[in-house]
C-alpha positions, 0 to 999 in steps of 0.5 A: 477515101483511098482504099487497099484493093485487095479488100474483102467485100464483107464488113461486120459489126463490131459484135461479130468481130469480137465474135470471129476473134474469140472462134480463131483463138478457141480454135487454137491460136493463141490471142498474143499471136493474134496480137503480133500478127497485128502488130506486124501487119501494122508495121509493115504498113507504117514502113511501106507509107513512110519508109524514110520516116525513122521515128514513131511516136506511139499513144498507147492508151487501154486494153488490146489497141494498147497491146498492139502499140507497145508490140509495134514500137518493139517493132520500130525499136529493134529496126533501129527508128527512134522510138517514143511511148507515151502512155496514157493510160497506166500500164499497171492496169493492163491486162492479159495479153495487152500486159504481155505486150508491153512487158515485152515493150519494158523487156526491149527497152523502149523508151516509155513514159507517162502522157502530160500535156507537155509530150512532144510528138514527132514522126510517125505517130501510131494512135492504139488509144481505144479500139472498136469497144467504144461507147458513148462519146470519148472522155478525158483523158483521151480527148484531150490527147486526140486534140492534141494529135489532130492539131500535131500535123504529124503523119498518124496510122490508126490500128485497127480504126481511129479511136473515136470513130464508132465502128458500127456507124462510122459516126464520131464519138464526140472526138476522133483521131483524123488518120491518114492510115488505117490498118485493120484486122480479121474483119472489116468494120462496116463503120470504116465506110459510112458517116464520117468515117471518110475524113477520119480512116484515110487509107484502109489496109486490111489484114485477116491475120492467117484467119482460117477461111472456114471460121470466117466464113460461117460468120454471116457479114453484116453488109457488102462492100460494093465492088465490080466483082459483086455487082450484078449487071445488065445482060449483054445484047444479041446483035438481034436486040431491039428498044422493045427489050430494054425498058421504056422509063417515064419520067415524071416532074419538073414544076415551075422553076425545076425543069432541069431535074427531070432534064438531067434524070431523063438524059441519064436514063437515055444514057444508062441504056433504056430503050425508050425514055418519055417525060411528063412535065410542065409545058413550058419545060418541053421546048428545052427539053426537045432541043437538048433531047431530041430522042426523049419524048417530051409532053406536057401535062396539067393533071393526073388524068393527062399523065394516065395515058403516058405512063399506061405504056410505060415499063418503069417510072422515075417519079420526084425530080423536081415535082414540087409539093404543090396541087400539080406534084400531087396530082401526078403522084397520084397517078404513080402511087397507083401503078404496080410499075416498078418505080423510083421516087426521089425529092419531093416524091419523098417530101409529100410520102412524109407529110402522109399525102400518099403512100409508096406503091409496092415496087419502089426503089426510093433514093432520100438524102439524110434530110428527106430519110428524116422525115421520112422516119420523124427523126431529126438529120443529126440522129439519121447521120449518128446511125447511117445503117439502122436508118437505112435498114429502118426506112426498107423495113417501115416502107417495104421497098429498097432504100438508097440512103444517099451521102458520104459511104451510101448505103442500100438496103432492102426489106429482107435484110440486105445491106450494101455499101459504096466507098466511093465518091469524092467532095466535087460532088457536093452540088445539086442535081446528082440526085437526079442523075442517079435516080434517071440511071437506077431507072434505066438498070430496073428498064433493062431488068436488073432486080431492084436491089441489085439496080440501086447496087450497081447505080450507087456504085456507078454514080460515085465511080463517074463523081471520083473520075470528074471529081479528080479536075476539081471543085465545079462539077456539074451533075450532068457532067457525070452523065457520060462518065457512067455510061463509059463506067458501065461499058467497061464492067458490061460490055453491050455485046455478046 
């Protein structure tokens, strides 16, 4: 999802947006100045995307994302574009400042008339059918007129988000417009980066309308947008540094079969910066493991009491690559259930914490996918993925640990509260084993003494950064192929020198 980068990293719900916007209006400005600030903004954008385009069709629908509309086709109309208003919602039953906004249309002259299954559309289409009020799913007639838009081919600009897209979880409302542009205004909405918002807001341009930053600053945001600027990273070393210093990360895993995961999480750790990285596995995994890793110490262990002594000298345990649900993954998660080690515990770790075979320690960063924050949670894939955010903030809350729910628009949170949000990734990543990697680097940020919540940040970030950069050759990436993309990710943003 191409993003403007001048973004603020704050993101608000909803709610709080509504909120900001009756403060800026209380505080004197009036809401039809809000409304042509908007609509310019908005204009501006459509000419900068399409400026050869010359014509705008416009699906004005009900309340302020219908005022916008008819104040952008003013717009159009007096640049001299050919201009087409299809209202699909009665003008009689406007509003306020959305009835000024299209008495100003009427008084323009812009061609104007009621939407019917036959309307034609052609150019630029600018979608201020329904705004950011939205409940429940989208009924007739907008429905109807979304089919119609999303089947037209046409190039649309959604003002402020595509009507139909939930602006608190990014999940469709039974029917969304697919955008290619999508400006927004006074504050950025935390459903624009989460869910599905991904094949619906295309690029995101984001417009504060001359807000005073004071009022917008007393409005606490909702999440984080992650970013360079905000990430906390590792400390730069001394030309004195030494392994002792960074972390010594164990990794636990790999059963019969699935050797590979605690391979390619063992790597990334080496690779992420960890001093010194250890793997407990099945024996039969260790001869591969030394060829490709000769730097990893691989040993192969049978039961709980054999992984004892390894993870005693330990720093951080990355726990559930390919561990299996069987006698012997169970065995070896007791042994990490039981360390007060800061730890990550991703797959089958996940799988047996919610079928109750043992309890998360205190010092987890978990890494589910939606499937495995299901059952986690005794909830069904389809009702996590409606609610993106109240599942992460759900699973920090009920385990007491910080939660990385993994997917387009990842999400992490923590006990306290804190969410963040990763725009970033690409659909090559589509394919087994980047959970490994990521649990293998969030693993080697806690080994270099990043905090938990900012080590999951800076992981979810990295990984998804590394997946855009190889996912930009094409269909066919491979998990590992990510692996020295971070590491060259992470020297950019923090260099190991001082």
């Amino acid at each position: 999802m191409p993003t403007d980068h001048r973004l603020s990293d704050h993101l608000y719900s909803a709610a709080q947006v509504r909120e900001l916007d009756a403060r800026l209006i209380a505080a004197g400005t009036p809401g039809f100045e809000l409304m042509q600030r908007a609509a310019l903004a908005t204009w501006r954008a459509v000419r900068r995307r399409w400026p050869q385009a010359g014509q705008l069709t416009v699906l004005a629908g009900h309340g302020n994302n219908a005022g916008d509309g008819y104040l952008v086709a003013c717009l159009a109309h007096r640049a001299g574009w050919a201009v087409q208003v299809w209202q699909v919602v009665e003008p009689g039953r406007l509003r306020g400042d959305a009835a000024q906004a299209h008495a100003q249309a009427v008084a323009g002259q812009v061609p104007m008339a009621p939407w019917h299954a036959g309307a034609s559309l052609a150019g630029v289409v600018l979608d201020a059918l329904l705004g950011t009020g939205l409940k429940g799913e989208v009924r007739a007639p907008y429905a109807a007129v979304i089919e119609t838009l999303n089947n037209s081919s046409l190039p649309v600009v959604a003002v402020d988000i595509p009507s139909g897209l939930c602006a608190d979880t990014g999940s469709v409302l039974g029917q969304a417009v697919r955008a290619q542009l999508t400006v927004t205004f006074i504050g950025l909405k935390l459903g624009l980066f989460t869910g599905q918002a991904a094949d619906q807001v295309g690029e995101v341009v984001f417009d504060c309308l001359q807000a005073s930053a004071s009022i917008i600053a007393a409005q606490p945001p909702a999440a984080r947008l992650l970013a360079p600027d905000n990430l906390v990273l590792p400390a730069r070393r001394a030309a004195t540094a030494h392994k002792g210093q960074f972390g010594r990360v164990l990794v636990i895993g790999g059963d019969h079969g699935t050797g590979g995961a605690t391979l390619m999480s063992a790597e990334m750790a080496l690779r992420g910066g960890a001093g010194m990285v250890s793997l407990a596995t099945r024996a039969e995994h260790v001869g591969a493991a030394l060829v490709r890793l000769p730097e990893v110490m691989a040993a192969a262990v049978q039961s709980a009491n054999q992984l004892l002594a390894l993870a005693e000298p330990a720093s951080v345990l990355v726990v559930g690559p390919g561990l299996g649900q069987g006698a012997w993954g169970r065995s070896l998660l007791s042994v990490a259930a039981a360390s007060d080690k800061p730890q990550v515990w991703d797959a089958d770790a996940l799988n047996l914490v919610a079928q109750g075979a043992v309890r998360l320690p205190a010092q987890a960063v978990i890494t589910p996918h939606p499937g495995e924050a299901a059952r986690l949670l005794g909830l069904s894939t389809p009702q996590v993925q409606a609610d993106r955010p109240a599942a992460v903030r759900a699973l920090a809350e009920r385990y007491g640990c910080v939660v990385v729910l993994k997917g387009s628009g990842s999400l992490v949170a923590a006990p306290n509260g804190s969410l963040a949000v990763c725009a970033h990734g690409h659909p090559a990543m589509a394919t087994g084993g980047l959970g490994d990697v990521l649990a293998g680097l969030i693993g080697a940020l806690l080994g270099q003494h990043v905090q938990a919540f900012d080590a999951a940040c800076l992981g979810v970030w990295l990984h998804a950064m590394a997946g855009e950069r190889q996912g930009a050759k094409g269909r066919g990436l491979a998990a590992a192929d990510l692996i020295p993309t971070i590491r060259q990710l992470l020297e950019e943003i923090a260099p190991c020198r001082r």
